[in-house]
KOLLUM-771351 format. One record per residue (C-alpha): residue number from 1; z, y, x. Coordinates in pm, whole numbers, plus 32768, in hexadecimal, padded with zeros to 4 digits. Example, Ala and Ser with C-alpha at 12.3 -4.5 7.8 and 13.67 -1.06 7.14 Angstrom:
REM residues 2
num|pz|py|px
1|830C|7E3E|84CE;
2|82CA|7F96|8557;
***
This chain:
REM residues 524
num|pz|py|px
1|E2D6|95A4|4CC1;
2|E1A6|96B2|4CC7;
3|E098|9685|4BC3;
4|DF8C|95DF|4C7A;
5|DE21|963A|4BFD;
6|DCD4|959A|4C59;
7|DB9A|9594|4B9A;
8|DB58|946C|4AC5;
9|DA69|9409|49C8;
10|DA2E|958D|4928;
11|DBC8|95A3|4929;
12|DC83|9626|49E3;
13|DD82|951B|4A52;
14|DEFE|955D|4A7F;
15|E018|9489|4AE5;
16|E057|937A|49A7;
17|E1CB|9393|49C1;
18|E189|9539|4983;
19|E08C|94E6|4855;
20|E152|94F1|470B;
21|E0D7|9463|45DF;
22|E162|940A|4468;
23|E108|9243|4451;
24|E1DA|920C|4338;
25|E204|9280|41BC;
26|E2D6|921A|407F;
27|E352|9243|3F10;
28|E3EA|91D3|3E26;
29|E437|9255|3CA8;
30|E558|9194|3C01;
31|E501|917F|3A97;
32|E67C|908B|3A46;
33|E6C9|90D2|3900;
34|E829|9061|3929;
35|E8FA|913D|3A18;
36|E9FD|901B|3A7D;
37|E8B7|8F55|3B31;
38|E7F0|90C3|3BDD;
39|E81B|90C3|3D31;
40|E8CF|91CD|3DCF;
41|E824|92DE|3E88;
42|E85D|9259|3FE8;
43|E800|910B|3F5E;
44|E6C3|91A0|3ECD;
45|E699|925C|4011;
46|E6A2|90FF|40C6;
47|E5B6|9076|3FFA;
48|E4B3|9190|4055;
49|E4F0|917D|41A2;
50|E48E|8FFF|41A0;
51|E33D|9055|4107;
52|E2F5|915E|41F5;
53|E334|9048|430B;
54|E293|8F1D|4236;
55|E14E|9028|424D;
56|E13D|906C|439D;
57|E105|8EF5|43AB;
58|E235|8EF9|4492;
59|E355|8EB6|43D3;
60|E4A2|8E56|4455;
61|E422|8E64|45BF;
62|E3E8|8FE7|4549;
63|E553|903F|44BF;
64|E5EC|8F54|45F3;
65|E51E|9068|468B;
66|E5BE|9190|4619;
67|E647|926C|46FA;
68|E6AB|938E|45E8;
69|E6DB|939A|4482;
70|E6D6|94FD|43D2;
71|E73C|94C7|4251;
72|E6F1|95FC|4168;
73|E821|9656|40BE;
74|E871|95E3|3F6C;
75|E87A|96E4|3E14;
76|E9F1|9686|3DF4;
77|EA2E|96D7|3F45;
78|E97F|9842|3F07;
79|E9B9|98C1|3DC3;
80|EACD|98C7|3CB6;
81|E9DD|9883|3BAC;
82|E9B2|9745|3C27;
83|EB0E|96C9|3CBF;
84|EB2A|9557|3C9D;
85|EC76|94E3|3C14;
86|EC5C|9374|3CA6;
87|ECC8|93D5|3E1B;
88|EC24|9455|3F4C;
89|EB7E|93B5|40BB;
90|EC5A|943E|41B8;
91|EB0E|93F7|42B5;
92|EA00|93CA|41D5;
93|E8CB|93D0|4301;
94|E9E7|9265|438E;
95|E9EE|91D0|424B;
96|E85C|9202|4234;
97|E852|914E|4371;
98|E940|903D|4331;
99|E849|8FFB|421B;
100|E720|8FDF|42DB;
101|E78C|8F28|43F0;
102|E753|9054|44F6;
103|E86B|9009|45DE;
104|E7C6|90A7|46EF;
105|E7B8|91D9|467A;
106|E869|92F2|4740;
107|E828|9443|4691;
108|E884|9436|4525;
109|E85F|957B|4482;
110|E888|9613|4308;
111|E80B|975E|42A6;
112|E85B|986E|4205;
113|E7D7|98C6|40BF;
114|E645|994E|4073;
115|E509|98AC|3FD7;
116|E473|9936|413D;
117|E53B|9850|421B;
118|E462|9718|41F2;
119|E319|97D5|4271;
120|E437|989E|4353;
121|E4A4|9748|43F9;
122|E352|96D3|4441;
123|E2BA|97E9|44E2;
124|E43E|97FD|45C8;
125|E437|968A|4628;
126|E2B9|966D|466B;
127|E2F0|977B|478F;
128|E439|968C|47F7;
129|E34B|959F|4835;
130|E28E|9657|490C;
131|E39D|96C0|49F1;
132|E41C|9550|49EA;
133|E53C|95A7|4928;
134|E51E|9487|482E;
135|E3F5|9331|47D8;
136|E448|92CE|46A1;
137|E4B0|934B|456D;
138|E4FE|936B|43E2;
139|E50B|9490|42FE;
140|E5A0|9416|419C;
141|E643|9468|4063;
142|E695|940D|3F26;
143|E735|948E|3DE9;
144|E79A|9388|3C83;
145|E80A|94B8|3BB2;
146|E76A|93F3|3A89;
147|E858|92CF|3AD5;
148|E97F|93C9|3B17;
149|E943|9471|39D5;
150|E8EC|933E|3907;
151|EA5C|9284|39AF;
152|EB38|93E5|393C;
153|EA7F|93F1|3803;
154|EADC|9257|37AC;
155|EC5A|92AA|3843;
156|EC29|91A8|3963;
157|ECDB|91CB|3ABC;
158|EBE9|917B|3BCB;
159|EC47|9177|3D41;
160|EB67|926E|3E2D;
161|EC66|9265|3F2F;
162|EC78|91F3|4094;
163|ED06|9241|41E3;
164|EC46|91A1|430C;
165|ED08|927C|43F1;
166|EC3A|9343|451C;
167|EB95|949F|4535;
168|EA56|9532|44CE;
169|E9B2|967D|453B;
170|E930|976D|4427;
171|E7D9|9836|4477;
172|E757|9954|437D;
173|E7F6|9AA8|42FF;
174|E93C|9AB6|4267;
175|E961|9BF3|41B1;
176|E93D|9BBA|4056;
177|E802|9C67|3FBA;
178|E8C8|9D77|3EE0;
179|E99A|9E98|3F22;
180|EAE2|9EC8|3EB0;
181|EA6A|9FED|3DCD;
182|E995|9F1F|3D51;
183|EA83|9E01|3D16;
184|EB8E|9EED|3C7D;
185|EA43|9F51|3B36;
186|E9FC|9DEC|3B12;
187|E8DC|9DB0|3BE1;
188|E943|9C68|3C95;
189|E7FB|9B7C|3CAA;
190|E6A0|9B41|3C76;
191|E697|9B33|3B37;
192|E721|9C95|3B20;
193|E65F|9D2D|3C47;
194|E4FA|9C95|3BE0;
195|E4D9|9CF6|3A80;
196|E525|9E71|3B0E;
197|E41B|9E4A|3C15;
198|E330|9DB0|3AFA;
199|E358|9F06|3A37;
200|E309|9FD4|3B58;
201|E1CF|9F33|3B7F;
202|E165|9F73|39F7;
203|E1B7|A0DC|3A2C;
204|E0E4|A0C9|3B80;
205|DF9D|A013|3AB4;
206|DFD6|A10B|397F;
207|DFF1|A009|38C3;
208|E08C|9FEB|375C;
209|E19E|9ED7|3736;
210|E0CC|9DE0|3657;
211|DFA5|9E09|3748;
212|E062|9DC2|3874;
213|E14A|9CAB|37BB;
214|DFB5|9BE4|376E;
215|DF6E|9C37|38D4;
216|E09D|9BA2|3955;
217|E03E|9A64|3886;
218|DEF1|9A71|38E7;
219|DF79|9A82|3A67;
220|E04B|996E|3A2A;
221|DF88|985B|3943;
222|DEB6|9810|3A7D;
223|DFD5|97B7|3B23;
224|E041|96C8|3A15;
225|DEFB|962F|39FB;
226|DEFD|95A9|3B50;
227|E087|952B|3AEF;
228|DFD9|9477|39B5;
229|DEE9|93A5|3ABD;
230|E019|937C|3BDF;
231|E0F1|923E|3B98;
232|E1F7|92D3|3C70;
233|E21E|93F1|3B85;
234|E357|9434|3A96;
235|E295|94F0|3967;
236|E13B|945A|394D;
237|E0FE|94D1|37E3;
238|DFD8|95D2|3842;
239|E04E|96FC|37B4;
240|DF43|97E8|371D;
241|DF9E|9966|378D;
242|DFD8|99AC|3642;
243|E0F4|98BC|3632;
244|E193|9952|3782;
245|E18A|9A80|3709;
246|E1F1|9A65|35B3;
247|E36E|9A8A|355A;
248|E402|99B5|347B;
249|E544|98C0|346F;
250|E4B5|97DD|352D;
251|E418|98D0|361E;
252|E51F|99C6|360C;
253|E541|9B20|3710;
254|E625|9AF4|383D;
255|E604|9C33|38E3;
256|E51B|9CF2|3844;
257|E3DC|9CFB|384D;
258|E3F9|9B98|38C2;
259|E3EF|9A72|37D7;
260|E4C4|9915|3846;
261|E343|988E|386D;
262|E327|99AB|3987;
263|E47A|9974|3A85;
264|E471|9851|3B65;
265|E4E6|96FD|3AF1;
266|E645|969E|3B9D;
267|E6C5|95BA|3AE7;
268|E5E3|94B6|3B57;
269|E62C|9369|3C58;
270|E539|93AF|3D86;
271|E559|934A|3ED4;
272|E452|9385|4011;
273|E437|9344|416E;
274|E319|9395|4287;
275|E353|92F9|43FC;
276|E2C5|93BE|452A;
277|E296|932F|4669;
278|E1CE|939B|47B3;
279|E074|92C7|47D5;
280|E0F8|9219|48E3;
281|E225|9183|4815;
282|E132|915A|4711;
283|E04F|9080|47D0;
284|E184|8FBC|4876;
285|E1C6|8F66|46EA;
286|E088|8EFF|4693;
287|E05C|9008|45D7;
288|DED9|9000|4572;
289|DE08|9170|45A6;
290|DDA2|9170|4443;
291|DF32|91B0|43D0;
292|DF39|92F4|44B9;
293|DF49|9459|4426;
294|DF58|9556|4509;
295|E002|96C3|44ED;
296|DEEA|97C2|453D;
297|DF89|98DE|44DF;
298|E0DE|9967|4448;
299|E1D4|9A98|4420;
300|E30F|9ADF|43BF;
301|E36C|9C6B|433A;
302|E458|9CFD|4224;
303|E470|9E42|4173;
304|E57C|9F26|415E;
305|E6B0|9E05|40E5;
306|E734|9ED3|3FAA;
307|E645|9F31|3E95;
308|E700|A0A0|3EC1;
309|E698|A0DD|400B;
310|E50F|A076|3F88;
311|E3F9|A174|3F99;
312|E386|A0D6|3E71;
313|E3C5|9FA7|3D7A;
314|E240|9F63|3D5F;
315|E1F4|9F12|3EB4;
316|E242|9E79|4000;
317|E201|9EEA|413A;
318|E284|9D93|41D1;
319|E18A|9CA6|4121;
320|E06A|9DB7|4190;
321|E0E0|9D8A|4308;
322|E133|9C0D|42EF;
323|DFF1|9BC0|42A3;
324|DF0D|9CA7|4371;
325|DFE8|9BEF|445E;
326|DFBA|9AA2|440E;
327|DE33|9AE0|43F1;
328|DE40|9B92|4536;
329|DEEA|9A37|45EA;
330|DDED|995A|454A;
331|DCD1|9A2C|4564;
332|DC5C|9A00|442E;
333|DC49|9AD6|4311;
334|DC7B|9AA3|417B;
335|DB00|9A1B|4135;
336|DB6D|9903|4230;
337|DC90|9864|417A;
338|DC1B|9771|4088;
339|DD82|9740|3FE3;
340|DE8C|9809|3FAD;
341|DFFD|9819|3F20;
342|E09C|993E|3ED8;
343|E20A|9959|3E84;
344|E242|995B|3D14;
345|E3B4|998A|3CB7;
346|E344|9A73|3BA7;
347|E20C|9B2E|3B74;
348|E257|9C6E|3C43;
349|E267|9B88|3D6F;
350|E0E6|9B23|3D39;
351|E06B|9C6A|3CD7;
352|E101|9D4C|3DFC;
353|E09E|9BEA|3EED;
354|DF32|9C1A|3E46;
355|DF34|9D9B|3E86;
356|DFAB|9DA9|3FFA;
357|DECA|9CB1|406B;
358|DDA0|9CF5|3FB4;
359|DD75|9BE2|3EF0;
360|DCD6|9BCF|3D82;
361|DDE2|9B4F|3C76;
362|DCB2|9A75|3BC8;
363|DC42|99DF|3D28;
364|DB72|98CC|3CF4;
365|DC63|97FD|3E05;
366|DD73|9816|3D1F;
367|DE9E|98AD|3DAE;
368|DF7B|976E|3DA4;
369|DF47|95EE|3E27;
370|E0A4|9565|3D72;
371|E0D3|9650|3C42;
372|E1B8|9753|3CB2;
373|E342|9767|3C69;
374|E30E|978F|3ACF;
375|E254|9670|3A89;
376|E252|9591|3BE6;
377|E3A7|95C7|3C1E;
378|E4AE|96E5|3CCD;
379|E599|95E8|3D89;
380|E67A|9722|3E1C;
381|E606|974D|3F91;
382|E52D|964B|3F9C;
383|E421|9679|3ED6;
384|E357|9708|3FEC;
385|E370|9584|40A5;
386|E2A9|94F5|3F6C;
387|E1B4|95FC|3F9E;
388|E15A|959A|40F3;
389|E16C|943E|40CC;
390|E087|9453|3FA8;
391|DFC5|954F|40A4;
392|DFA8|9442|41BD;
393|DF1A|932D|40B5;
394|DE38|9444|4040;
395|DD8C|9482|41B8;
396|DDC4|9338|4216;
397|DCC8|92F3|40FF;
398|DBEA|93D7|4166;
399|DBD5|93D6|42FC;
400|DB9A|952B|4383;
401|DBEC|95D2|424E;
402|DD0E|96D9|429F;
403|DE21|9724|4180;
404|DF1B|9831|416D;
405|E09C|9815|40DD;
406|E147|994A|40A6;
407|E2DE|995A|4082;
408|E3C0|9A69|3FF1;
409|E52D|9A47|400D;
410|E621|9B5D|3F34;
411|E561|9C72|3E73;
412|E40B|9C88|3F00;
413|E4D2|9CCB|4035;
414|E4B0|9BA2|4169;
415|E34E|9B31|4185;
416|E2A4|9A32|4246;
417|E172|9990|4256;
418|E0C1|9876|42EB;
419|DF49|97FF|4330;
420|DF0B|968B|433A;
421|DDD8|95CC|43B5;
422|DD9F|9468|442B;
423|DC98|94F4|4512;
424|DD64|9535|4691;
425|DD67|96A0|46E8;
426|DCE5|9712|4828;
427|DE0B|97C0|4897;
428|DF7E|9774|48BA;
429|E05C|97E0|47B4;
430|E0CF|990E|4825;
431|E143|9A15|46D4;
432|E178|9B6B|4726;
433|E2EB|9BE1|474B;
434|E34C|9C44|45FE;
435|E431|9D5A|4649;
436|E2AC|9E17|46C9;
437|E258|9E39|4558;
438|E39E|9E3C|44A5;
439|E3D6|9F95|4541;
440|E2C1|A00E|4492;
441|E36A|9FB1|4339;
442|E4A8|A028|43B7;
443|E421|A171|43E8;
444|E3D4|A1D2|4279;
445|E501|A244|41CB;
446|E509|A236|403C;
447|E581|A366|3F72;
448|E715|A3E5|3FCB;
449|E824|A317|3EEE;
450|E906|A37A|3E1F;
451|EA33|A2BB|3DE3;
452|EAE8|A3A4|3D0F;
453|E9F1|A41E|3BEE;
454|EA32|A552|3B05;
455|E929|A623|3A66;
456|E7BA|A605|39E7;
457|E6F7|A4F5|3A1F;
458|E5F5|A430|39F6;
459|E588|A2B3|39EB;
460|E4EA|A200|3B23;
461|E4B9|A0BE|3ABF;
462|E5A1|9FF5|399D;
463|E5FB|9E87|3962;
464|E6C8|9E0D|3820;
465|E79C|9CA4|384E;
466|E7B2|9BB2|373C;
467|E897|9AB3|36E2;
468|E87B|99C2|35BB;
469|E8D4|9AD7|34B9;
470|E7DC|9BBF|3531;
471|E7E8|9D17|35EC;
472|E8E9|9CF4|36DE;
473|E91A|9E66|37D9;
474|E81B|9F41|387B;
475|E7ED|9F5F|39EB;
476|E723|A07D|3A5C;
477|E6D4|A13C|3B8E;
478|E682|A2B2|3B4F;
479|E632|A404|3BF9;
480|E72A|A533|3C0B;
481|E698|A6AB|3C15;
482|E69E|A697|3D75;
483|E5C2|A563|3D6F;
484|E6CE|A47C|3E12;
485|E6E1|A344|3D6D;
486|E810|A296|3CB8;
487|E84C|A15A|3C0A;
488|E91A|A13B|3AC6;
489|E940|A08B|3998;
490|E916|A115|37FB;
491|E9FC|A104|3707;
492|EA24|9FB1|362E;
493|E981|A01D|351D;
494|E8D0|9F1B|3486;
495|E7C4|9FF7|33F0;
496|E79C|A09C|3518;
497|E765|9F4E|35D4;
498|E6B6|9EDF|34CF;
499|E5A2|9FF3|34D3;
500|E581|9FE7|3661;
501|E4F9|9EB6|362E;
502|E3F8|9F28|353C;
503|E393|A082|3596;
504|E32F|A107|36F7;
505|E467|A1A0|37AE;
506|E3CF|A1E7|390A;
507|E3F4|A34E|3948;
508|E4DE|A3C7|3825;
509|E5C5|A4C7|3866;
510|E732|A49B|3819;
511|E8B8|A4E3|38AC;
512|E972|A439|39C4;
513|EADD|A435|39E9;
514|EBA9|A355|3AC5;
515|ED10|A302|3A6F;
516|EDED|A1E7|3B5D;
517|ECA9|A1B4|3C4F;
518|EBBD|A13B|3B26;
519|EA96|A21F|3ABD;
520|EA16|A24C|3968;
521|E8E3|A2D2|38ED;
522|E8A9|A351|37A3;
523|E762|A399|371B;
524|E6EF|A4E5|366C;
***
């Protein structure tokens, strides 16, 4: 069916069963102290999902309703950090709709991993409505790492398994955010990859490490404030900047220069769901006005996918495009958005987010509506869900008001972004291809690499991993004589670990040799 327009009442008016819009929102935080009585991630997802329909005002009419489910896959199913040992859904997006009672629907989906794919799923099935490809839907998730801990820590056996046969598609980007050079000196994860972006923006500001440690914490106590007054949140103690920043047993380094008080919070039981429908199925539901949030503008982008291959580790030419993007589509600019929440793994992720799209890091807005993953909560790949849930309550209660959600998935590397309003826009949703501007990212090469290192060097950027003893091993990424860059580990030297944590190592000057594909730098 064509879009049909006619003017009416100042808008202009398009076919209802094209018009998509978010009607539903819900979370939940599990706070069971015993792990034998949590509910199990799917079981906490189900419970979201029946708030998001409970708030429509729909309900079980809604999920009866629901012609695809798309379940944002689980930590355990992404990571080996967090591998659960009490068995695995061989369909997790069927078991989610066993739960819910959503026999009806056809599509079930699970994606691949990235804290973008929430915000990434939106803005894909809000232009499936429009070409009539689906009416109504869920996104959800749900992670009870605090319960799965809490059980291996007690020695009990839980059972996370089921098998409720069928097939599911899987949407997203497989290819795993590292390379295997980079896998092969240790540099596996976030919480390797962000600390080494974190230095490289120091180095960037000039700034000393106790300055930028305080400014870090600075940064980041706003964010815990607004945890402290969010019921929903997992740490609500309100910590001070000094206390973020500070290291001490109880606030120990991870990856330096970050403290535990400055990674994202996994091991937390969250669970949240948001149901999109077109206005017509809406209004076939019951479905009053006053629960609609529309999409006004969005974009989808991502940088070059190994930190190698970067031009820099201080910046990101995807966040810069997804938002003029997203601004362009809504026709709005920055001074209109009235909320905002930017992605907040660690505190890189906020200050290159604040730099690219020219926002002020002490905006009076705040740059958060939940809390962000420290203090709210980092429930894997979902996080982003709570976000713009909490986003929809936020316009809801404020009709007119426009809010924006940014999502990062990897190392500062897929980016998306949404603009929500309760006010209808006066176009249809149309988002420009995103293959137009990606080619413009594509086109900027970082430095050559390396793989094989020998000879004089010197120090790009730096991280040094902790475990519960102390300095752990070095990661670096470093410059050869002919300015191509490499990435290699130090020597485990304690003392040597030890000081890098201490004194400034950005731009020293040392020797690289590589021996059995693993490069190590000395310094001078």
């Amino acid at each position: 069916m064509e879009l049909i327009s006619l003017h009416f009442k100042g808008y202009e008016a398009m076919d209802e069963s094209r018009v998509p819009i978010l009607i539903g929102s819900g979370q939940i935080t599990q706070r069971e102290p015993d792990p034998a009585r949590g509910l199990s991630p799917i079981d906490l997802t189900a419970a979201a999902v029946q708030k998001a329909a409970d708030d429509s005002g729909a309900g079980s009419s809604l999920l009866q309703s629901l012609d695809t489910i798309v379940l944002l896959r689980s930590f355990s199913d992404t990571s080996w950090r967090f591998t659960c040992p009490f068995g695995t859904y061989s369909n997790p997006p069927k078991s989610l709709a066993n739960r819910i009672g959503a026999e009806n629907a056809r599509s079930l989906v699970y994606t691949h991993p990235g804290g973008n794919m929430p915000q990434w799923c939106v803005n894909r099935m809000f232009e499936m409505i429009t070409k009539g490809e689906l009416e109504a839907a869920v996104i959800a998730g749900g992670e009870a790492l605090a319960t799965q801990k809490g059980a291996q820590r007690a020695g009990l056996q839980l059972d996370w398994s089921e098998d409720p046969g069928g097939n599911f598609d899987i949407w997203g980007v497989e290819t795993r955010g590292w390379s295997d050079m980079e896998d092969r000196h240790k540099m596996a994860g976030a919480i390797f990859a962000y600390p080494m972006i974190e230095n490289a923006i120091r180095g960037n500001r000039g700034r000393t490490i106790e300055q930028h440690g305080l400014a870090m914490g600075k940064l980041f106590s706003r964010f815990a404030k607004v945890a402290e007054d969010n019921p929903l949140a997992d740490r609500r103690q309100g910590f001070t900047a000094e206390q973020i920043a500070s290291v001490n047993p109880d606030n120990p380094y991870i990856g330096f220069p970050y403290t535990k008080l400055m990674n994202s919070n996994a091991f937390i039981d969250q669970a949240a769901a948001i149901i999109l429908t077109s206005t017509k199925k809406a209004r076939e539901l019951g479905v009053p006005e006053e629960k609609w949030v529309y999409l006004h503008g969005c974009a989808d982008a991502y940088d070059h996918w190994y930190l190698s291959d970067r031009i820099n580790f201080h910046s990101s030419p995807a966040m810069s495009k997804v938002a003029r993007e997203a601004f362009e589509m809504a026709e709005c600019s920055l001074d209109d958005i009235g909320a905002l929440d930017l992605y907040s793994c660690f505190p890189s992720a906020v200050q290159i987010a604040c730099d690219e799209m020219g926002i002020d890091p002490d905006d009076k807005r705040g740059l958060t509506v939940t809390g962000g993953l420290p203090y709210f909560g980092g429930p894997g790949n979902n996080y982003v869900t709570h976000s713009i849930a909490e986003m929809m309550n936020t316009v809801r209660g404020n009709p007119g008001s426009k809010g924006l959600v940014t999502a990062n998935g990897n190392y500062v590397t897929k980016q998306s972004a949404g603009i929500y309003s309760t006010e209808r826009p006066n176009k249809p949703f149309k988002p420009k291809d995103p293959k137009i501007y990606q080619a413009e990212i594509d086109a900027e090469r970082g430095p050559a690499v390396t793989e094989v290192a020998n000879g004089k060097a010197v120090i790009e950027t730096y991280t040094v991993m902790h475990d519960r003893k102390g300095p752990s091993f070095g990661i670096l990424f470093g410059r050869l004589s002919d300015n191509s860059r490499f990435i290699a580990n130090t020597p485990a030297d304690p003392s040597l670990l030890a000081d890098m944590t201490n004194n400034d190592y950005l731009g020293v000057a040392g020797m690289v040799s590589s021996s059995d594909g693993i490069n190590v730098f000395t310094p001078e």
